[in-house]
N, C-alpha and C positions, 0 to 999 in steps of 0.2 A: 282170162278173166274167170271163165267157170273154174278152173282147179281150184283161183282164188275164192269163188265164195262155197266152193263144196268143203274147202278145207275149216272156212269160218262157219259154216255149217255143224260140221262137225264139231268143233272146239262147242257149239253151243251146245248139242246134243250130249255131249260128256258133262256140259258145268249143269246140266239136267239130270244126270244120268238116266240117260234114254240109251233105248240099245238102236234106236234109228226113225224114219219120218219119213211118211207117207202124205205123198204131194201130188194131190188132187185138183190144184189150182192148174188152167193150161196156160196161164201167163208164167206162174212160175216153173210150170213142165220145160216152156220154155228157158227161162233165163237160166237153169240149169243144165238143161241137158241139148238144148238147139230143134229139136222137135217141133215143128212146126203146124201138124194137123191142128184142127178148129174140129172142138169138139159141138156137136149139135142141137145139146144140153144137159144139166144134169146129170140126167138118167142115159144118155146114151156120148158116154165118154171117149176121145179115142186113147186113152191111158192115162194112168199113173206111174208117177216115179216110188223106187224105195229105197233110200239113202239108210246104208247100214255102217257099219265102225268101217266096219273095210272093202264094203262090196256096194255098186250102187248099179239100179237093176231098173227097166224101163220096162213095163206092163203094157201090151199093147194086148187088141187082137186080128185075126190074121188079115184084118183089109190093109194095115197098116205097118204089116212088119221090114217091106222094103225100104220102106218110104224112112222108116225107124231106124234101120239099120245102116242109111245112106246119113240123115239128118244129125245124130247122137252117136259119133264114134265114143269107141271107146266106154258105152252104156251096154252092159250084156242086156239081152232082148228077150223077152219071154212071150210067151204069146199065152193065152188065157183065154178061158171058155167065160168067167165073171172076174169081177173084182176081188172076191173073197178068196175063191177059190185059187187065183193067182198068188194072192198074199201069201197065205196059207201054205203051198206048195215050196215058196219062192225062200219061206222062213225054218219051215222044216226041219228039224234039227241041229238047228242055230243057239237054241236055249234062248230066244228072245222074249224079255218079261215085260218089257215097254215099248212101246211106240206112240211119235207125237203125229197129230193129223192136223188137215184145215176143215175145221167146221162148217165154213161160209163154203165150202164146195164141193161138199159131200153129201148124201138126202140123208135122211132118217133111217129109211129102208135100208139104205149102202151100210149105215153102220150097225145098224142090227145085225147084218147078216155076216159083216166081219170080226163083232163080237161074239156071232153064234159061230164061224169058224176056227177064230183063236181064241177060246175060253180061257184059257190063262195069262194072256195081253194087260195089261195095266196099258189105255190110252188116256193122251193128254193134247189138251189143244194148245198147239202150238204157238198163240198169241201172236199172228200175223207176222211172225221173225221173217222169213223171206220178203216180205211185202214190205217190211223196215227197209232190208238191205237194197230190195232195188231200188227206194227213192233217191239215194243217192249215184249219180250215173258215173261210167268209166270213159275215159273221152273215144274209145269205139262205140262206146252207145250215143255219146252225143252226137260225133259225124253221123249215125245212123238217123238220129233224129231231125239234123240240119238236112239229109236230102229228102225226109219226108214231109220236111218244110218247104224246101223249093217245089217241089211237085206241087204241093197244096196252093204255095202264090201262083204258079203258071196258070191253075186252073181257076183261083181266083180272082184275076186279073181277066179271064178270057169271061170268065163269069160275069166279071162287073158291065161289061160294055152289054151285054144280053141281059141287062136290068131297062127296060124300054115298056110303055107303054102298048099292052097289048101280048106281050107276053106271060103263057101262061105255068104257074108255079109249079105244078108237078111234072111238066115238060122242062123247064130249066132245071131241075133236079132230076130226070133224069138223065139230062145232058152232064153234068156232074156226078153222075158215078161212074156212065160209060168212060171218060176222060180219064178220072180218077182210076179206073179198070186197066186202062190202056197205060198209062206214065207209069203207075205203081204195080204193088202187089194189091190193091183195091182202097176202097174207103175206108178208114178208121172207125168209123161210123154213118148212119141213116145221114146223109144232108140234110140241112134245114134250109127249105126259100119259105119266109112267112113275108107276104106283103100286107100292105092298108092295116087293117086291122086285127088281123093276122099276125105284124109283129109287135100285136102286144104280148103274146102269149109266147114264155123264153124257150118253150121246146115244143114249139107247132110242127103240125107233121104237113108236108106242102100237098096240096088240092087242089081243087080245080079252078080255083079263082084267079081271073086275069088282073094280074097289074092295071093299075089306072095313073095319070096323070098325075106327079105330084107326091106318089104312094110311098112309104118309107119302105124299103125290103132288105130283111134281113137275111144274109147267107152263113151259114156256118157249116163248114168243112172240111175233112183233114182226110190225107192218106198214109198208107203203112208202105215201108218201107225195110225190106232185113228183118223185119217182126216187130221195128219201131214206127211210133205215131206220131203224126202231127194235128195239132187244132189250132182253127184260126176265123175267126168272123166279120166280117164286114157289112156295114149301115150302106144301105145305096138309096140312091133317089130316081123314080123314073120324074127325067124333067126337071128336076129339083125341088130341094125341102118347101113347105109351107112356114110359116113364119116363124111356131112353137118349137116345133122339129127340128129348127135351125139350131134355136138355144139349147133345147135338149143333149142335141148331136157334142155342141161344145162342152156343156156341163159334163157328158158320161167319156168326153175324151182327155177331159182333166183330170178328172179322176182316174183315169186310167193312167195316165204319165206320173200322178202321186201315188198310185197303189207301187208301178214299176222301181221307179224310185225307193220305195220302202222295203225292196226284194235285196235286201242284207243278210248279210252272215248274222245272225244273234238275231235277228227280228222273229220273232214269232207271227204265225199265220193270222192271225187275230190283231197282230197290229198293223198286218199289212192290209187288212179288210179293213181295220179304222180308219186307214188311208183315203182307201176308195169312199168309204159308207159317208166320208166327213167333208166330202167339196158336193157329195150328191146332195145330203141333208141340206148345206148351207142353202143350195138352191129351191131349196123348196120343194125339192122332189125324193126326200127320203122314202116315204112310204112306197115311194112304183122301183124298188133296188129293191127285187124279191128274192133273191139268190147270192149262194156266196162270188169272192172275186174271182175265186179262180181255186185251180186243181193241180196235183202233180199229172205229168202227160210221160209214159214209156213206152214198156210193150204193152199196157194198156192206155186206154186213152183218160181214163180218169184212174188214179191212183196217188197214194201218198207223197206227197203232202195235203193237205188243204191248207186252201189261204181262206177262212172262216172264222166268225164267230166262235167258235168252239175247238180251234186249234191252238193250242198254246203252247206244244212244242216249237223249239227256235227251227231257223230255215240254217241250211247247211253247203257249203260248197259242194257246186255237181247236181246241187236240185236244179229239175227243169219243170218251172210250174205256169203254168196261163195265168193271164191277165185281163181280165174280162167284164168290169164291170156293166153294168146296164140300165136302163129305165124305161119301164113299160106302162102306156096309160093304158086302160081301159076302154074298148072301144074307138079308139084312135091310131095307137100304133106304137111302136118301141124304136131303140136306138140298143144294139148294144156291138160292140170293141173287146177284141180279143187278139192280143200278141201272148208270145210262147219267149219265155225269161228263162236264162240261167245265172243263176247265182254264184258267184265268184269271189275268193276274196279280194278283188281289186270295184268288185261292185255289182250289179249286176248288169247283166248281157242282153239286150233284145234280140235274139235269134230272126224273128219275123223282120223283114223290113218296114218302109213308111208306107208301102204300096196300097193302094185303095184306100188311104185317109184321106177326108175331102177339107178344104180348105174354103175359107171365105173371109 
């Protein structure tokens, strides 16, 4: 799969005429080269890649050159005192007059100090081209994503029955990471347990507030897997729903089975969110639907596609995007439902099973 998209790479980098593309992004570090370090942020990176006509070159420095050299066959490995100074050396009488970069993951300063080391560079941004190519997955990326779906129900399932009165949020969460630590390569992301009132708010960070009788609690969780991620959410009741919550729970899980449904080849993300936006409205609860339906999910966990308002590119076989509509009141508490969809052209796929959806 990588020779395949270095090679589509490359074909892009010529209908550019670029002499090559420096890739800053550690997701796409990965998708091309297998490199797996987590860089710690911005400013303190563990490499970049430098994809040239004929040579493609892995920037590290030296905490990371084993790890580099075992991860990325087949990548010559350079090790580098900076960023700049690696480029620089790495291009070196090459005649190199252009290069494309990622804006979104490079600082200011990084690029200063690269345009003050190759003064002669013509750079361009490279309009998120990689970030295109991985929405669409290869079916090794999808089994990679199906086992870091299973992992994610075991611990959701084990999760749901520790949704009890008396239990306290930041302690169930961190019982899900340690879990999530142990079956995977770790969490995809921070966990969310928002209880009571707490899930009203769609990205509460969990505290110290004990579940009470009756309390809506919302979990959301995903693990990595091979470098892939999975997301997935589930509405719990300690005790069960109160009367509102009941109907809420059914209105934002219709929606979700009509958004799912609308995850077509040709359907644009926009009409897959009119999907969901349009059984939530009918009920009266359009205004507390404060977020789009869903996300594309890879080697990162939110990535291209969006299913939104403001996507109106079509969806495409191989995309795997969440399904997650929601509705949050105010001071009371939310409902929200999230399966992970692949799109198909026979239709699309639920990956997530029915597990932890409650019935009444």
């Amino acid at each position: 799969m990588r020779q395949r998209i270095l090679k589509a790479l490359r074909s892009w980098m010529a209908a550019k005429g670029l002499d090559g593309i420096l890739v800053t992004s550690p997701h796409n570090r990965f998708y091309l080269s297998g490199f797996l370090a987590e860089d710690m942020g911005i400013e303190e990176s563990a490499g970049a890649l430098l994809v040239l006509r004929r040579q493609h070159l892995l920037l590290t420095d030296g905490r990371y050159r084993e790890q580099a050299e075992r991860e990325a066959p087949g990548w010559h490995v350079i090790v580098y005192k900076n960023l700049a100074q690696g480029v620089r050396e790495a291009v070196e009488g090459l005649g190199i007059g252009s290069l494309a970069y990622e804006p979104r993951f490079l600082s200011c300063a990084a690029m200063r100090s690269l345009e003050k080391a190759l003064p002669g560079v013509r750079w361009m941004d490279s309009k998120g081209f990689l970030d295109g190519k991985r929405a669409v997955k290869s079916d090794a990326e999808v089994e990679a994503i199906r086992e870091a779906i299973a992992v994610a129900e075991e611990v959701m399932e084990e999760a749901g029955k520790r949704v009890v009165p008396g239990v306290i949020e930041r302690e169930l969460a961190a019982w899900i990471v340690q879990e999530l630590s142990v079956r995977s390569q770790g969490p995809s992301f921070p966990p969310i347990v928002a209880s009571g009132p707490n899930a009203a708010l769609p990205h509460a960070v969990p505290g110290s507030r004990t579940v009470a009788p009756g309390d809506p609690v919302i979990i959301d969780l995903g693990a990595r897997v091979r470098g892939y991620c999975s997301d997935m959410t589930r509405t719990f009741f300690a005790g069960g729903p109160g009367g509102r919550m009941a109907e809420v729970y059914r209105v934002v899980r219709e929606a979700q089975v009509a958004a799912i449904e609308a995850c077509v080849p040709g359907a644009t993300g926009r009409a897959v969110d009119r999907a969901a936006r349009q059984v939530i409205a009918e009920a009266g609860l359009g205004e507390f639907f404060v977020h789009a339906t869903g996300h594309g999910v890879g080697i990162a966990v939110h990535e291209a596609p969006s299913l939104s308002k403001r996507w109106r590119r079509a969806l495409r076989p191989g995309m795997v995007v969440t399904v997650e509509p929601g509705v949050y009141l105010p001071g009371e508490g939310g409902v929200r439902l999230e399966a992970m969809v692949l799109v198909t052209d026979e239709g699309p796929v639920e990956l997530t099973g029915q597990g932890g959806y409650l019935q009444w």
